[in-house]
N, C-alpha and C positions, 0 to 999 in steps of 0.2 A: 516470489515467496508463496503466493497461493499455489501455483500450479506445482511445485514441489510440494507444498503439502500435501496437495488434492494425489498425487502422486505415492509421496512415502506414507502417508497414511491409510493410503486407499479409499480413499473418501468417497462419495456418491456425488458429491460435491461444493462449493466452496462459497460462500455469501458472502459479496462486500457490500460493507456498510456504510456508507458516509452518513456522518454524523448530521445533525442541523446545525449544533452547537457544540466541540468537546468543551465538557466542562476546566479543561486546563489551559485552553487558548483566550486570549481575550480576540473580544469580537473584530477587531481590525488584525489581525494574523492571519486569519482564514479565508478563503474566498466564497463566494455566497454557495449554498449548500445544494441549491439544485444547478450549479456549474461543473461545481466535483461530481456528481450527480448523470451528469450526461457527460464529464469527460470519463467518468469511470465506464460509463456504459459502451463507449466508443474503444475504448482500451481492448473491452471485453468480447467485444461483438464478435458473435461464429468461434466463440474458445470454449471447446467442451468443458461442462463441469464447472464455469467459474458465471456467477449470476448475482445481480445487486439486486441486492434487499432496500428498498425503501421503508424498511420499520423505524427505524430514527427519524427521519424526514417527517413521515403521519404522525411524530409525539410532538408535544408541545418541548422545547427546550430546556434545557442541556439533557445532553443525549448521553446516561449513562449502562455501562454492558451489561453491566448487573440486571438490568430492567431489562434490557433489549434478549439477554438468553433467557432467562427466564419466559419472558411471553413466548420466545420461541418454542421452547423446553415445552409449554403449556401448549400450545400449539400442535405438536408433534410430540406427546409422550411418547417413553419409551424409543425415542429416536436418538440414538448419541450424538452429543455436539461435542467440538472441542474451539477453542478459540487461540487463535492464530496470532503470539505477539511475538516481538522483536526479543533478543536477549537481552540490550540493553534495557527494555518498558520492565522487563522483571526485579530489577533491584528495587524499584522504586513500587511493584507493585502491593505491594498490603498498604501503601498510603491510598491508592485509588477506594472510589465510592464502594463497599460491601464489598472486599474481595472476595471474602468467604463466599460469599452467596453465588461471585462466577463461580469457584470452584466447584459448588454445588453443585452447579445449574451446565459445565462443561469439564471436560479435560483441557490443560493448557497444551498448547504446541506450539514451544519453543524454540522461534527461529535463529541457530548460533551462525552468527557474523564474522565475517575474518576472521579476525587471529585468537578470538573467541576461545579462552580456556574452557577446554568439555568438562574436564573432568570437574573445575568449580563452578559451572554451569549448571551442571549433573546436582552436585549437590545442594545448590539455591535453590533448583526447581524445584527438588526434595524438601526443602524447608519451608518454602512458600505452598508447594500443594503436593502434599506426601501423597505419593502411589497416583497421582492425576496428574502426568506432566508427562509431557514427550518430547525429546530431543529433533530440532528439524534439520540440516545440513544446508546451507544453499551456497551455490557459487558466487563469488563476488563478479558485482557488478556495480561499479564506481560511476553510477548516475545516479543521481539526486532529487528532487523536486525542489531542493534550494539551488542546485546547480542551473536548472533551468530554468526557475526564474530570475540567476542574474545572467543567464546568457540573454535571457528575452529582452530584459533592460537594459542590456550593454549594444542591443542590435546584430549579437551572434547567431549563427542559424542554429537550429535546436531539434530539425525535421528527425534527422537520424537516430535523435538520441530518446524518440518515443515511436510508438506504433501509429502511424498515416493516420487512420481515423482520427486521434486525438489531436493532430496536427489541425487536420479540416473544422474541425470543430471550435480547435483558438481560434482559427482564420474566420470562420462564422462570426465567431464573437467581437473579431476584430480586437481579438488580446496580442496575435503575434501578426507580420508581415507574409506575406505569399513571400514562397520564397525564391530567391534569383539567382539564376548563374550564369556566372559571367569566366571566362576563358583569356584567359591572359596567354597573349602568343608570345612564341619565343623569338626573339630579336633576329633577325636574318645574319646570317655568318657572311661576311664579306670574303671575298676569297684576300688571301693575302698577294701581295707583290713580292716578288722577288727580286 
């Protein structure tokens, strides 16, 4: 998703953020905020354009965006931000912390998902942040972060389904298994009799 952004929008480039605390997760949902923290960083490592912001992390808790563009915004006038969410986070957005004030504070880039109606898409964005919204496109790609963590608790292997860094990094922390391969030979063909 970022690197399509960073992509269709032209970006200069792309900050992720992990939260310390979202304010919508209770605190046993989440895994501790400088693990996301170094797995995100491991994700990213040597990808042009895409770089974690530890600004959430330096605040005191819960970690809201309103706050976090803003200081950016404050930071770098004059420098356009747009902020990066799902199309589903949109329906539910004007209940999140000071919407208005992201709007203010960024353009929205709205990333549409599968089977994602555009064209009612098109018009929520328009309702939620008139003339501030941009439509993102991404290719489906049916991995999860719930996916993998019940493959990790079921003892399924999971190497493929992230980038090696991130892998090395469970294995550090000793959240997933090194992983094994093992070779199953084919049964020897008997010749038949005749």
């Amino acid at each position: 998703m970022a690197r399509e952004a960073l992509w269709q929008l032209g970006l200069a480039e792309v900050r992720l953020v992990p939260a310390r605390r979202p304010p919508h997760k209770e605190r046993d949902d989440i895994a501790d905020p400088e693990l996301r923290a170094e797995l995100l960083q491991a994700a990213v490592a040597g990808v042009p354009g895409l770089v974690v912001s530890r600004a959430e992390l330096e605040r005191p808790a819960p970690s809201y965006t309103a706050e976090t563009l803003e200081a950016m915004a404050a930071a770098e006038p004059g420098r356009p931000l747009w902020f990066i969410l799902g199309a589903d986070q949109l329906d539910g957005f004007t209940g999140w912390h000071r919407p208005r004030d992201i709007v203010r504070a960024a353009r929205l880039a709205v990333v549409a998902r599968g089977d994602t109606d555009r064209a009612a898409l098109a018009a929520l964005a328009e309702r939620v942040a008139p003339g501030r919204a941009d439509l993102i496109d991404v290719p489906r790609i049916d991995i999860s972060s719930t996916m993998i963590r019940e493959r990790i608790a079921a003892g399924i292997p999971v190497d493929h389904l992230m980038p090696q860094p991130v892998g090395e990094a469970l294995r550090r922390r000793g959240l997933v298994p090194s992983p094994t391969i093992s070779v199953r030979r084919k049964e020897q063909q008997r010749p038949r009799s005749s």
